[in-house]
gemmi code that builds the backbone of each chain (N, CA, C; Angstrom):
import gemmi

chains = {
    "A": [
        ("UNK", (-3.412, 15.843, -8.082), (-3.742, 14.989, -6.943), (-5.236, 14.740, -6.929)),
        ("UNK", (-5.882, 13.278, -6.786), (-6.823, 12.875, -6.210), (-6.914, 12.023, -5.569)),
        ("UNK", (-8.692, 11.282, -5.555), (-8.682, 10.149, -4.449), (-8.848, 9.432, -5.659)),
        ("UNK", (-8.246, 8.182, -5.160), (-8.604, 7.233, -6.886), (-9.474, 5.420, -5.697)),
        ("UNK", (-10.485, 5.598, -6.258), (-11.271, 4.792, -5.670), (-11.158, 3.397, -5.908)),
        ("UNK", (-10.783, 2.156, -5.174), (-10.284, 0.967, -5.771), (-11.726, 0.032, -6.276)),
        ("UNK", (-12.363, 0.459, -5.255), (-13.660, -0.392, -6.283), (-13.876, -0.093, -7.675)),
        ("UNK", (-13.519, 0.645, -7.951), (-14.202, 1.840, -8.931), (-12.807, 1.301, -10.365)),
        ("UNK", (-11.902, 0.849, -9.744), (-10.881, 0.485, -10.935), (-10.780, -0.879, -10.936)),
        ("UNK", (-11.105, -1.633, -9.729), (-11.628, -2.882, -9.955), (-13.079, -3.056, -10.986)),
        ("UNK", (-13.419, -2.264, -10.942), (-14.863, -2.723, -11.536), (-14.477, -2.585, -13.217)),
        ("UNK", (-13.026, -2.114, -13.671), (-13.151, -1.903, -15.392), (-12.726, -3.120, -15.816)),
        ("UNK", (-12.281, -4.447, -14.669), (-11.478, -5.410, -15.546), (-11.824, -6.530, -15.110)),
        ("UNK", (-12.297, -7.834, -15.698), (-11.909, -9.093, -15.157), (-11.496, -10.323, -15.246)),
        ("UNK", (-9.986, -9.926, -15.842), (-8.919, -10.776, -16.385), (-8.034, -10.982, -14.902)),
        ("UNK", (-7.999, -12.517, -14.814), (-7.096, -12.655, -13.664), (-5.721, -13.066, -13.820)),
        ("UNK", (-5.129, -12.337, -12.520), (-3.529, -12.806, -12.983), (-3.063, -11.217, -13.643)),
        ("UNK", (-3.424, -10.478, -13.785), (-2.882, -9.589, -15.280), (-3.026, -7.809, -14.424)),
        ("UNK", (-2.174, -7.878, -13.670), (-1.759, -6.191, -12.528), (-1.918, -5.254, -13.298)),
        ("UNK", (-2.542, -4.387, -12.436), (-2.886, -3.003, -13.446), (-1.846, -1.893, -12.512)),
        ("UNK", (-1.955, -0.904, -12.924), (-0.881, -0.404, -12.476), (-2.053, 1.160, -12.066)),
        ("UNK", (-2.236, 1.707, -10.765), (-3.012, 2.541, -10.238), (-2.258, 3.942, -9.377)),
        ("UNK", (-0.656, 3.637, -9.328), (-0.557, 4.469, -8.611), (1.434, 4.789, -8.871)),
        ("UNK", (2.057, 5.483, -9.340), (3.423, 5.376, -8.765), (4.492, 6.290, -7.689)),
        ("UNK", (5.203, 5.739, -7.147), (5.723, 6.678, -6.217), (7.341, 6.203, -5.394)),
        ("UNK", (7.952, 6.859, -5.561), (9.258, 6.812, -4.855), (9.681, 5.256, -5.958)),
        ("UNK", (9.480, 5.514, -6.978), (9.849, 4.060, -7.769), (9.283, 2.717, -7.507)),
        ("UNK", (8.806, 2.771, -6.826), (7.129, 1.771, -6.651), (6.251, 1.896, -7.192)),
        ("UNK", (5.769, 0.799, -7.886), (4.599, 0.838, -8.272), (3.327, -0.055, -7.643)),
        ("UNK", (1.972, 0.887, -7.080), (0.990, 0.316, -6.597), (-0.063, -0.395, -8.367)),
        ("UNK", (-0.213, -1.724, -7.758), (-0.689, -2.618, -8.462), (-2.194, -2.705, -8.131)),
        ("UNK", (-3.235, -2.983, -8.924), (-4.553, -3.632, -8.356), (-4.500, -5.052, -9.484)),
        ("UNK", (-4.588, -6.188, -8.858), (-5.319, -7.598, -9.425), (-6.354, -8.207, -8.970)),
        ("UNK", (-6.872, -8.959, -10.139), (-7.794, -9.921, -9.705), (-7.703, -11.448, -10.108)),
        ("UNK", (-7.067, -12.007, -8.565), (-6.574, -13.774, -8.534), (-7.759, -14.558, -8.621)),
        ("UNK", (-7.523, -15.732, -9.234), (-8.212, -16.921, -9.308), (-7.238, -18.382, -9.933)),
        ("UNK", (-7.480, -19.059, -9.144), (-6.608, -20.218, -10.033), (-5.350, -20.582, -9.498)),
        ("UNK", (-4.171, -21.082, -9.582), (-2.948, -21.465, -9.410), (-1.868, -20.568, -9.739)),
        ("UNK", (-0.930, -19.852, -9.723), (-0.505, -19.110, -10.295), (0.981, -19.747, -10.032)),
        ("UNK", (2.467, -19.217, -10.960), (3.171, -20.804, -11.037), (4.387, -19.768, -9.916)),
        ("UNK", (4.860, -21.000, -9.421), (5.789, -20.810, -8.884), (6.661, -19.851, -9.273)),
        ("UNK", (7.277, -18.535, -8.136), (8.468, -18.292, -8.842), (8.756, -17.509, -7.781)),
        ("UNK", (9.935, -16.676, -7.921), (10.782, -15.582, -6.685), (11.308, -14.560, -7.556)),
        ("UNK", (11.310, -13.405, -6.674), (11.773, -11.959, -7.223), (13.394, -11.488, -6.358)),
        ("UNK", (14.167, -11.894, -7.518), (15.741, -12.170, -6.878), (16.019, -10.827, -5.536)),
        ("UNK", (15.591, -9.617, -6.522), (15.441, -8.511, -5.892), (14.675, -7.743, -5.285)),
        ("UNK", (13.438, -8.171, -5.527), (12.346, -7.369, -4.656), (11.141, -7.929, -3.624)),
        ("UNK", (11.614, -7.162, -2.675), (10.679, -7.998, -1.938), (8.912, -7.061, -2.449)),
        ("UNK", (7.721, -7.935, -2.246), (6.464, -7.617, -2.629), (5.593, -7.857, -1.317)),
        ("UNK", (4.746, -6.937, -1.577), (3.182, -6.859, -0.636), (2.134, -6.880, -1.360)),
        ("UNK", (1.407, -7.809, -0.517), (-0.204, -8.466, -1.320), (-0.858, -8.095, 0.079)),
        ("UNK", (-2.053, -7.128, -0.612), (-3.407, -6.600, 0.464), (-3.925, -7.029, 0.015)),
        ("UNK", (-5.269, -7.559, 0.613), (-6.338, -8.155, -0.189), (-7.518, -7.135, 0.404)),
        ("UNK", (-8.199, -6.556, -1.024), (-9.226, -5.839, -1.380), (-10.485, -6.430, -0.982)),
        ("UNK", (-10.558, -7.382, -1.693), (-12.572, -8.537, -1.440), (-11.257, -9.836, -1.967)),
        ("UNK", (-11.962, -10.869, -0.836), (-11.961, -12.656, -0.781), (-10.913, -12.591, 0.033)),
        ("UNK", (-10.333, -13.616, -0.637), (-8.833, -14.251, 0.182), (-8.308, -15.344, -0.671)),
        ("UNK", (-7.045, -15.598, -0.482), (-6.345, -16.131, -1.147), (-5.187, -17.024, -0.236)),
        ("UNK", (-4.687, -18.156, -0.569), (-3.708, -18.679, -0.399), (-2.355, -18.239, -0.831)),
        ("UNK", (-1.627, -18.001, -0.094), (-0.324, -17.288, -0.525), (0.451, -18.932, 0.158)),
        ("UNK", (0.947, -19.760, -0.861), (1.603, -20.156, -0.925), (3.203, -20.837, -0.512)),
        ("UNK", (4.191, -20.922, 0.411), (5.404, -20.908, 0.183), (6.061, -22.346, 0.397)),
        ("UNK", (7.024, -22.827, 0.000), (7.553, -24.231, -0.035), (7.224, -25.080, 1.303)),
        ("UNK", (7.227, -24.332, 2.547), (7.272, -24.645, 3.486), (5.855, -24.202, 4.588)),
        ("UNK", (5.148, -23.850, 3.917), (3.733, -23.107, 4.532), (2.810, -22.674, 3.805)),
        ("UNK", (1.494, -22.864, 3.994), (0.640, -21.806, 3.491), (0.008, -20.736, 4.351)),
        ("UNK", (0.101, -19.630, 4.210), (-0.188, -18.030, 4.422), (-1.742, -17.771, 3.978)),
        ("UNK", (-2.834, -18.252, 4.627), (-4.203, -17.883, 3.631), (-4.287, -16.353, 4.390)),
        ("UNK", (-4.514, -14.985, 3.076), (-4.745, -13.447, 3.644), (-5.923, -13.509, 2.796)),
        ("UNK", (-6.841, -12.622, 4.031), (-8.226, -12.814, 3.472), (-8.194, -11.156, 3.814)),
        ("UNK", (-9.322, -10.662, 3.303), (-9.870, -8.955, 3.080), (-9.615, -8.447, 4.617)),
        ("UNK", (-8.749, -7.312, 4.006), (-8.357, -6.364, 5.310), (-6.747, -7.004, 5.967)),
        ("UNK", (-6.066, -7.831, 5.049), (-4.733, -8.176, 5.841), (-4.021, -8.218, 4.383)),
        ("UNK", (-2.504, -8.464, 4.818), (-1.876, -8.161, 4.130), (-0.790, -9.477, 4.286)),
        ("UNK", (0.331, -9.328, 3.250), (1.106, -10.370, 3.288), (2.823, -10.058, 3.064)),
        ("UNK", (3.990, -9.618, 3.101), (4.925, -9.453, 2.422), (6.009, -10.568, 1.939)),
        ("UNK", (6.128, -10.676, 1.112), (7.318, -11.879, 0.692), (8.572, -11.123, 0.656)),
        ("UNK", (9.393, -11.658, 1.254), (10.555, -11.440, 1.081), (11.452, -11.628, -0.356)),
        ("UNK", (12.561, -10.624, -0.935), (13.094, -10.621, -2.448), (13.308, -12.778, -1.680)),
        ("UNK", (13.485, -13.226, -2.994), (14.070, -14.450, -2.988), (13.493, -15.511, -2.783)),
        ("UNK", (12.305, -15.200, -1.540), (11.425, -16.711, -1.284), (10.147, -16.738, -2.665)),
        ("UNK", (10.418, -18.001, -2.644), (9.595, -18.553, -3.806), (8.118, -18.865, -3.262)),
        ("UNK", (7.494, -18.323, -3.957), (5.839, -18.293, -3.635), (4.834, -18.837, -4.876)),
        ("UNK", (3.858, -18.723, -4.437), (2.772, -18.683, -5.252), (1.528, -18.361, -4.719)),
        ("UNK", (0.758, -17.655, -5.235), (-0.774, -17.572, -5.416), (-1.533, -18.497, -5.195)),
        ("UNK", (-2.384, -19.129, -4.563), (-3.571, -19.483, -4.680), (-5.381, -19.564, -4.604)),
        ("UNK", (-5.832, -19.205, -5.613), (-6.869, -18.859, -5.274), (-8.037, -19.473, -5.598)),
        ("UNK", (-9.006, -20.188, -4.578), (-10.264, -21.088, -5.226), (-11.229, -20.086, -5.857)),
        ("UNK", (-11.350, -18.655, -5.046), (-12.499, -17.762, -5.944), (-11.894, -16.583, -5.721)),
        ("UNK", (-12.564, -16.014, -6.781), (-11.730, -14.686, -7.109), (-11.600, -13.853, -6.047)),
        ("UNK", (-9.846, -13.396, -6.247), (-9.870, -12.160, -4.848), (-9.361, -10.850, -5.714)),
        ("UNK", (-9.532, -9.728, -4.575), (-8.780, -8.634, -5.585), (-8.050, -8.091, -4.294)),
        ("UNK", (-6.699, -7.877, -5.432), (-5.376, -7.667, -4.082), (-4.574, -6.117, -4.913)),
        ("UNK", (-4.572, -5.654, -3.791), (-4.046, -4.636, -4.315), (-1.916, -5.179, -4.023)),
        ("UNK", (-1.101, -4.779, -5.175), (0.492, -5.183, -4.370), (1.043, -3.906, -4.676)),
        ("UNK", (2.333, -3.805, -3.881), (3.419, -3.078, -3.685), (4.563, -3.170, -4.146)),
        ("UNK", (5.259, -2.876, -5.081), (6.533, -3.651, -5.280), (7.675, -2.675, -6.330)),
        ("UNK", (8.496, -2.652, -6.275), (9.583, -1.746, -7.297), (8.974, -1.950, -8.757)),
        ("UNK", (9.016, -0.636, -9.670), (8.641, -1.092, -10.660), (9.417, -2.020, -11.668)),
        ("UNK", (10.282, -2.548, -11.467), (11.323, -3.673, -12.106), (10.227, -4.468, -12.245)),
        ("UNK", (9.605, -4.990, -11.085), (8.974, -6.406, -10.764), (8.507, -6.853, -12.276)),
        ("UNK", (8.926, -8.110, -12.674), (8.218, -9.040, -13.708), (7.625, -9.881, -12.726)),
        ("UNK", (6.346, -9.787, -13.009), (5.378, -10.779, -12.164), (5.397, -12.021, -11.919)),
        ("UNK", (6.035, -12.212, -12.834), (6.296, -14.287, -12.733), (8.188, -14.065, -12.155)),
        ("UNK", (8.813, -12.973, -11.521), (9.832, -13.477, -11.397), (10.977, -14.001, -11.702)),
        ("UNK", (11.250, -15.045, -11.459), (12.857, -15.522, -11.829), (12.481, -16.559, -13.310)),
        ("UNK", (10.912, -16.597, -13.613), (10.400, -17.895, -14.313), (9.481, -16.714, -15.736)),
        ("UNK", (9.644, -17.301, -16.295), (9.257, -16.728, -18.125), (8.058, -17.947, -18.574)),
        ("UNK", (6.969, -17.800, -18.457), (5.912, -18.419, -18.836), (4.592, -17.598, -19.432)),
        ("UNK", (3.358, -18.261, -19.774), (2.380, -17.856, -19.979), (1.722, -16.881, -19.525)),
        ("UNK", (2.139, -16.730, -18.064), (1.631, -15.499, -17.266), (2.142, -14.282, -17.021)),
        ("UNK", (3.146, -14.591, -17.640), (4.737, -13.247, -18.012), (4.005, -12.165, -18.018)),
        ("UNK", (4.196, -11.013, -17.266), (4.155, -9.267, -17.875), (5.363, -8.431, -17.358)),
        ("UNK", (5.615, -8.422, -18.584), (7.260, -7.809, -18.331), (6.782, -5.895, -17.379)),
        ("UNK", (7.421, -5.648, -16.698), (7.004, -4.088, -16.268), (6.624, -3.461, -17.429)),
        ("UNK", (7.688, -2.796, -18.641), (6.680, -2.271, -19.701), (5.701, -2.330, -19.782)),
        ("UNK", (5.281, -3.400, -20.056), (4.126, -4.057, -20.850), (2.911, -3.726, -19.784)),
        ("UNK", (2.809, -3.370, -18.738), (2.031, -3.122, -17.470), (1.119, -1.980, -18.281)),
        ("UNK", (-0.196, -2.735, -17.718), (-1.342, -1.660, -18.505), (-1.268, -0.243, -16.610)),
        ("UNK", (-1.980, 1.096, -17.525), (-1.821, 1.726, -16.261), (-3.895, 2.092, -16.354)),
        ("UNK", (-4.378, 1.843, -15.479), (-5.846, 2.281, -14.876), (-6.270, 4.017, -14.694)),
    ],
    "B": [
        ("UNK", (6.970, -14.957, 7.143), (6.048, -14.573, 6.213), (4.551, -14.677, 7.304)),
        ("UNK", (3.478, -13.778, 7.283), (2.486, -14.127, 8.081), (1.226, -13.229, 7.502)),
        ("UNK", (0.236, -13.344, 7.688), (-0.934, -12.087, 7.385), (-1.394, -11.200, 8.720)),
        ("UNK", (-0.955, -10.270, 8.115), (-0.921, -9.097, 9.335), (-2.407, -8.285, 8.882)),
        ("UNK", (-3.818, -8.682, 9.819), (-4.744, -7.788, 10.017), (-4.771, -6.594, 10.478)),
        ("UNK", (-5.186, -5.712, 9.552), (-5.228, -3.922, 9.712), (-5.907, -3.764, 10.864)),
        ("UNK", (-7.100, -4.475, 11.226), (-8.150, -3.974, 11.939), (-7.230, -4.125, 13.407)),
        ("UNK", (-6.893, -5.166, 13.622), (-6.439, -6.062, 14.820), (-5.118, -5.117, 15.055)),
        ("UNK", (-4.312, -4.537, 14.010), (-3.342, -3.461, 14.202), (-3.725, -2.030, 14.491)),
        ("UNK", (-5.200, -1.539, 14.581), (-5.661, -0.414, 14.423), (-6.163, -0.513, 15.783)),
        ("UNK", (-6.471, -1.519, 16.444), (-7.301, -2.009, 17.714), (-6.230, -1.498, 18.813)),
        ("UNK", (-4.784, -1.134, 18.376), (-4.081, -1.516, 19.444), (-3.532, -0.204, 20.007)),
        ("UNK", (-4.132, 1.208, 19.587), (-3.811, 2.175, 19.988), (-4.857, 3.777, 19.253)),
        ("UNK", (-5.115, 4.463, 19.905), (-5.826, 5.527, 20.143), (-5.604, 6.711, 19.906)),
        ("UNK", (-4.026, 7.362, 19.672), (-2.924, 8.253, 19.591), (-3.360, 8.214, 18.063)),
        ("UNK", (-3.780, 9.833, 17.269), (-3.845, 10.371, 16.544), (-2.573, 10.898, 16.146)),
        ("UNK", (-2.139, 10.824, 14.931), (-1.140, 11.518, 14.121), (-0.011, 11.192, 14.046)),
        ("UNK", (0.085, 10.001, 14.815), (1.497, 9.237, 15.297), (1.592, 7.844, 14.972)),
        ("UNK", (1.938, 7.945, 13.447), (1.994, 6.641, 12.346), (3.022, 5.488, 13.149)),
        ("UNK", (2.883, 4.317, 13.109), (3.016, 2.966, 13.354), (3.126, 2.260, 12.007)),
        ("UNK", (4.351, 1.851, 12.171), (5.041, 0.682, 11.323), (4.519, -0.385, 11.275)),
        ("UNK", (3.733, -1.131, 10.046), (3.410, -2.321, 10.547), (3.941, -3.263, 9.695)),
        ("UNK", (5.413, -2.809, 8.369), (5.851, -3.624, 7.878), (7.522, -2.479, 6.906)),
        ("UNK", (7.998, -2.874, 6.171), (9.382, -2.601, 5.657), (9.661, -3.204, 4.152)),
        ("UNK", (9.500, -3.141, 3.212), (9.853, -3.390, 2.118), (10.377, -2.636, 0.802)),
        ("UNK", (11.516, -3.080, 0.569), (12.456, -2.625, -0.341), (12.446, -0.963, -0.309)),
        ("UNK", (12.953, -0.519, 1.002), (13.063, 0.744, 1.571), (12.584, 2.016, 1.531)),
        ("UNK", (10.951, 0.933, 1.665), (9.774, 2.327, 1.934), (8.913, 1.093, 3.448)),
        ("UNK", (8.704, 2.043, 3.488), (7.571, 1.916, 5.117), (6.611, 1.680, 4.762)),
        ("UNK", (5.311, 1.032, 5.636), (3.812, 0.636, 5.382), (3.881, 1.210, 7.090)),
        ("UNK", (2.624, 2.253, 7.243), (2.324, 2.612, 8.316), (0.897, 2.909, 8.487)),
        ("UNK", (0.723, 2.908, 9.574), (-0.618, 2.851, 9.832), (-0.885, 4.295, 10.392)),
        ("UNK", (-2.002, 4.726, 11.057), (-2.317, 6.072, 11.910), (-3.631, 6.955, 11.575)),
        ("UNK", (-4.262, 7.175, 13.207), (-5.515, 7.516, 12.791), (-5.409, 9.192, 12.987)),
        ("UNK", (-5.811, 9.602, 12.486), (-6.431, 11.029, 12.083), (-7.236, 11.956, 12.563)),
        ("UNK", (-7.134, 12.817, 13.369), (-8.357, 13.678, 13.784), (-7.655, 15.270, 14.220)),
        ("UNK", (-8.447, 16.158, 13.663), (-8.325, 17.573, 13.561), (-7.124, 17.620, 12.799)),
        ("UNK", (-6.526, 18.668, 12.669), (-5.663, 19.560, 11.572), (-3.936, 19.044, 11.868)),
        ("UNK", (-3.311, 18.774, 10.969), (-1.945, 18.484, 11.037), (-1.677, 19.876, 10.508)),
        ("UNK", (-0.210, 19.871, 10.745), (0.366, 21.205, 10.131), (0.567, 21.389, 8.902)),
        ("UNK", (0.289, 22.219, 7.782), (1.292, 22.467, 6.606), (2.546, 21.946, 6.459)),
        ("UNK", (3.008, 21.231, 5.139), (4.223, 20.965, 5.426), (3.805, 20.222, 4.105)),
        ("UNK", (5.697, 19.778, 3.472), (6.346, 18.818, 2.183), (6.426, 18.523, 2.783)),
        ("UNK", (7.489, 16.993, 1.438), (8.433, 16.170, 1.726), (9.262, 16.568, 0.301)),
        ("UNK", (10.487, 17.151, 0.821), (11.168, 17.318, -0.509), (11.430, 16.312, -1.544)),
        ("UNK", (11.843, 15.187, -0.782), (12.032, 14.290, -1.821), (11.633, 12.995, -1.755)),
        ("UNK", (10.397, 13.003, -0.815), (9.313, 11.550, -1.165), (7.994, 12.188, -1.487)),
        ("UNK", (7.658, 10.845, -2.234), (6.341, 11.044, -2.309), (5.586, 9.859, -1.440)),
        ("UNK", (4.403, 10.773, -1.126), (3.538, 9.917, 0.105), (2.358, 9.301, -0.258)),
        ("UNK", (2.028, 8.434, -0.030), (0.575, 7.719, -0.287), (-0.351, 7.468, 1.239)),
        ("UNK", (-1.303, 7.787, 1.018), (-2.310, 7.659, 1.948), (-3.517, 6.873, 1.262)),
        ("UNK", (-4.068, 6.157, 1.964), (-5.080, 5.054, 1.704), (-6.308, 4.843, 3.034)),
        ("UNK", (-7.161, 5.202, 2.762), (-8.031, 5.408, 3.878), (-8.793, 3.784, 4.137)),
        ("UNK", (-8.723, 3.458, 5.088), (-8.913, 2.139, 5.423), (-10.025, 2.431, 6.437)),
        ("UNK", (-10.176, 3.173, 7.301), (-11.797, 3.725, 7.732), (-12.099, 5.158, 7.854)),
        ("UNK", (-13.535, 5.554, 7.670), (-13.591, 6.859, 7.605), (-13.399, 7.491, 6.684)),
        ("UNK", (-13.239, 8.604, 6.555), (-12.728, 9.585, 5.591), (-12.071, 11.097, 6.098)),
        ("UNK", (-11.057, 11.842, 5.002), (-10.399, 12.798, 5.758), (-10.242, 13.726, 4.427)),
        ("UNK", (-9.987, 14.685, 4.618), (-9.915, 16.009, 3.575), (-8.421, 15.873, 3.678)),
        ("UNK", (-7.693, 16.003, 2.151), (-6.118, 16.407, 2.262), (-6.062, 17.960, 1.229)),
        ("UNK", (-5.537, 18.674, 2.218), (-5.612, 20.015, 2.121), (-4.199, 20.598, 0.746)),
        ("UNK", (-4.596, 20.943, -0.064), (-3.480, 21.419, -0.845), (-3.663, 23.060, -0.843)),
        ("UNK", (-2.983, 23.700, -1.366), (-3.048, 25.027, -1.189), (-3.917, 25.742, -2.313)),
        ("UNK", (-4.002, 24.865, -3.174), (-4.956, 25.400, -4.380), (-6.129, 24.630, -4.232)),
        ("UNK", (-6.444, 23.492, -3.709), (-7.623, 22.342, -3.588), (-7.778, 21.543, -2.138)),
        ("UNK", (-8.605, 20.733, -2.569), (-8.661, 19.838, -1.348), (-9.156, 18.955, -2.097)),
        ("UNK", (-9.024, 18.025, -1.527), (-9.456, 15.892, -2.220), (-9.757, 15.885, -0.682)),
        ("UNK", (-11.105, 15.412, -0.722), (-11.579, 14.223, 0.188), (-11.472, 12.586, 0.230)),
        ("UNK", (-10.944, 11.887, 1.017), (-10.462, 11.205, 0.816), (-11.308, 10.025, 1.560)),
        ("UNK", (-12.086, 8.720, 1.261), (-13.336, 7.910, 1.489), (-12.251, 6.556, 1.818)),
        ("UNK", (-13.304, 5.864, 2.822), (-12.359, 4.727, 3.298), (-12.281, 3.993, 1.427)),
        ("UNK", (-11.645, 3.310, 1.178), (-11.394, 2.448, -0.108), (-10.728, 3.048, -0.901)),
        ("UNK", (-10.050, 4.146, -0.967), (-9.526, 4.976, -1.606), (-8.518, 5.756, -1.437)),
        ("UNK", (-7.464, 5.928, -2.073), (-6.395, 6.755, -1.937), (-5.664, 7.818, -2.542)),
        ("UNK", (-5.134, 8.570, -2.482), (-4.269, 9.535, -2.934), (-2.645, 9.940, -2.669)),
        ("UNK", (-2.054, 9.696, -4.043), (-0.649, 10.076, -3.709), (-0.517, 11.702, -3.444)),
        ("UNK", (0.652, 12.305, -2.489), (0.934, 13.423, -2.789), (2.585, 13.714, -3.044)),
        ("UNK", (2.732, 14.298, -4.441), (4.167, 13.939, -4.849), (5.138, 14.778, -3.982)),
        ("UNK", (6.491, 14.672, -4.081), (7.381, 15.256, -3.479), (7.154, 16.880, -3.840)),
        ("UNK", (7.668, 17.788, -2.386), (7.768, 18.851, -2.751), (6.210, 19.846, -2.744)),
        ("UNK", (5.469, 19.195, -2.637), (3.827, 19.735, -2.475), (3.026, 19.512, -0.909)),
        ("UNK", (2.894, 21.190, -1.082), (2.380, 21.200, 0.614), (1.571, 20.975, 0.650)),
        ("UNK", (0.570, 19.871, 1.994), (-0.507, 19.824, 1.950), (-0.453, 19.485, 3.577)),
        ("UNK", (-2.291, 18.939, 3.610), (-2.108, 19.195, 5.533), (-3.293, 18.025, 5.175)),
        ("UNK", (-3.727, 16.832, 6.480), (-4.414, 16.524, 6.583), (-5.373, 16.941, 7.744)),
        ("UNK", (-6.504, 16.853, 7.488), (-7.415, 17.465, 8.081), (-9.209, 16.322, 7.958)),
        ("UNK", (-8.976, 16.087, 9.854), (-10.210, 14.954, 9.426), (-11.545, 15.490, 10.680)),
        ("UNK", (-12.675, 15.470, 10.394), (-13.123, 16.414, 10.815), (-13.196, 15.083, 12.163)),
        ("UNK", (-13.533, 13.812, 11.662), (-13.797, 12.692, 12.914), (-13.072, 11.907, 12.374)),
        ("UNK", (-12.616, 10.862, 13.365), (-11.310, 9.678, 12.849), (-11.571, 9.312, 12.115)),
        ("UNK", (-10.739, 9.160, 11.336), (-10.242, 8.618, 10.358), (-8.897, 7.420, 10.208)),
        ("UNK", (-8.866, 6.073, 9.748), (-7.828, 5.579, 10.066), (-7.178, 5.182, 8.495)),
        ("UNK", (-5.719, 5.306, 8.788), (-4.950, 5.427, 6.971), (-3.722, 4.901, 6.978)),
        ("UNK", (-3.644, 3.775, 6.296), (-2.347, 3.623, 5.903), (-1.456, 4.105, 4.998)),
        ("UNK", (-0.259, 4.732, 5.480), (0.602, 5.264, 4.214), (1.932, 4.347, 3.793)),
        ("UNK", (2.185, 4.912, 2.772), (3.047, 3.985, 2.070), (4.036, 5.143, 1.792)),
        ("UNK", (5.515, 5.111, 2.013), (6.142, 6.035, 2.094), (7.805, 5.181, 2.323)),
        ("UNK", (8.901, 6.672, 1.806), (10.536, 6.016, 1.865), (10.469, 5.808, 3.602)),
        ("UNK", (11.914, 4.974, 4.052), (11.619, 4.758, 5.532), (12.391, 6.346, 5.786)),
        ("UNK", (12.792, 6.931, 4.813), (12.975, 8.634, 5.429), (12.332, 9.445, 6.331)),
        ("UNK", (11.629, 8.818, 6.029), (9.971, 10.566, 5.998), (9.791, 10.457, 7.139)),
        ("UNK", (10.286, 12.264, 7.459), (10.020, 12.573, 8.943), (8.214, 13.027, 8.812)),
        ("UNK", (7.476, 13.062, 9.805), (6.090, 12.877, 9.113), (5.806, 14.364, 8.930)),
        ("UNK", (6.341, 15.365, 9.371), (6.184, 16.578, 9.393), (7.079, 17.355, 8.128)),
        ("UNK", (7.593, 16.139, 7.690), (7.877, 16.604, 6.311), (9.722, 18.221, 7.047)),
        ("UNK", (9.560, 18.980, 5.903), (10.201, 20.326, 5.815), (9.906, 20.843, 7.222)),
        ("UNK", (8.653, 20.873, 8.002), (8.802, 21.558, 9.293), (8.863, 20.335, 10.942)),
        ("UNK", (9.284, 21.668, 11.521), (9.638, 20.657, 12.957), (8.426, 21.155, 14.123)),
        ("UNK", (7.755, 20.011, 14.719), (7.116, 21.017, 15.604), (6.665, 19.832, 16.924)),
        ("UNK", (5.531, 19.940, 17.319), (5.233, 19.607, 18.366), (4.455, 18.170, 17.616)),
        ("UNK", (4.457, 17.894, 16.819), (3.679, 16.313, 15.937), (4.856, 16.029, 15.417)),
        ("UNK", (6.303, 16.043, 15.568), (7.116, 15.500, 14.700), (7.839, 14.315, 15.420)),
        ("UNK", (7.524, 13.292, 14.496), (8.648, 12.485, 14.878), (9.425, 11.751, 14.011)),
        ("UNK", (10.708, 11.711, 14.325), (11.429, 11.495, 13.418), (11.672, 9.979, 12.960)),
        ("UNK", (12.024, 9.468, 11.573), (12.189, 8.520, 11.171), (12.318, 7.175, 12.135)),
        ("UNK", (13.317, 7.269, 13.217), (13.951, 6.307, 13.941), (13.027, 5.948, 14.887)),
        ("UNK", (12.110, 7.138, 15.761), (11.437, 7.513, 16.685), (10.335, 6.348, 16.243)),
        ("UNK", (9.664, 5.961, 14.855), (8.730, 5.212, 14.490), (8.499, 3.971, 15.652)),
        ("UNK", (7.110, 3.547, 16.070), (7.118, 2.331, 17.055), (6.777, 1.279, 15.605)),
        ("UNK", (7.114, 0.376, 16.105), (6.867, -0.983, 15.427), (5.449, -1.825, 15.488)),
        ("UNK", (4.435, -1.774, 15.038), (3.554, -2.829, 15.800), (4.048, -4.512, 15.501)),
    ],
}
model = gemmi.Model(1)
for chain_id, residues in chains.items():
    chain = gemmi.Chain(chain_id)
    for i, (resn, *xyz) in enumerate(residues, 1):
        res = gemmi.Residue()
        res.name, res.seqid = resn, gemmi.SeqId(i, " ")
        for name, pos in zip(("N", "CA", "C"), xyz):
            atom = gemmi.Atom()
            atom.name, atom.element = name, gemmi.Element(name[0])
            atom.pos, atom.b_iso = gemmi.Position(*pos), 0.0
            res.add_atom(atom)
        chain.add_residue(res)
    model.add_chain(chain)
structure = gemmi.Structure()
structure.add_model(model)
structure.setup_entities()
């Protein structure tokens, strides 16, 4: 057991889009990212996800609304609703989510990280 | 879907040791609760708990160590491992936990409340 400091694991990376993996528990895995840019549409059939935001803010996306969570709030999507990311400048969000989660969801693209493949911090 | 501010959820009550729900996903809890003087000894047989210090800082007591624990930073403690929190001045923390977890873990006492008992913010 320790304290694991999020600035401090934010500060080893700055590839956006690409979840690091900081923490696991009860079959969850705690995520740290750093958004910028558009990120593509998609939904997690089965899991619902939580986005905290660390530093900035971001547009969270949904067909029917936009959700802007800026530092110190949080966001949860429900399994199924289709979202997206948006971000004009970089934010860093820490998420919540089963470790199943493929990050892009129900959709297989460029931004794909299958759970395996999840780097751990 | 909405962005739920920590601060503005932390604003809304004074009651030490008596975690507040401030969300539910894929059947673990997000709770909030501020901290001051000694909780009891005590597990959780079969969750593991996350604490995340969002202001302040607090010592989490293990029986062989202690981790101090700084607002920005967190620490899991796995199932089955006793520990106690202990904050010398408030401290405020969100944990991340199954919606099981009685907060007193293995013992029953005068800080326990049970799963159901949780208020909602």
């Amino acid at each position: 057991m320790q304290a694991i400091n999020l600035a401090d694991k934010l500060s080893t990376f700055d590839e956006v889009y690409v979840p690091k993996v900081v923490a696991e528990l009860n079959g969850q895995l705690v995520k740290i990212a750093k958004f910028h840019g558009t990120f593509p549409w998609h939904s997690h059939a089965d899991e619902d996800e939580m986005f905290l935001v660390l530093e900035g803010r971001f547009d969270l996306e949904f067909r029917d609304r936009t959700v802007t969570v800026s530092k110190g709030e949080f966001c949860v999507v429900p399994r199924g609703v289709e979202h997206r990311p948006v971000a004009a400048e970089v934010a860093s969000v820490m998420l919540f989510e089963p470790a199943t989660v493929r990050n892009t969801g129900d959709v297989v693209n460029e931004r794909t990280i299958e759970a395996e493949g999840l780097e751990r911090l």
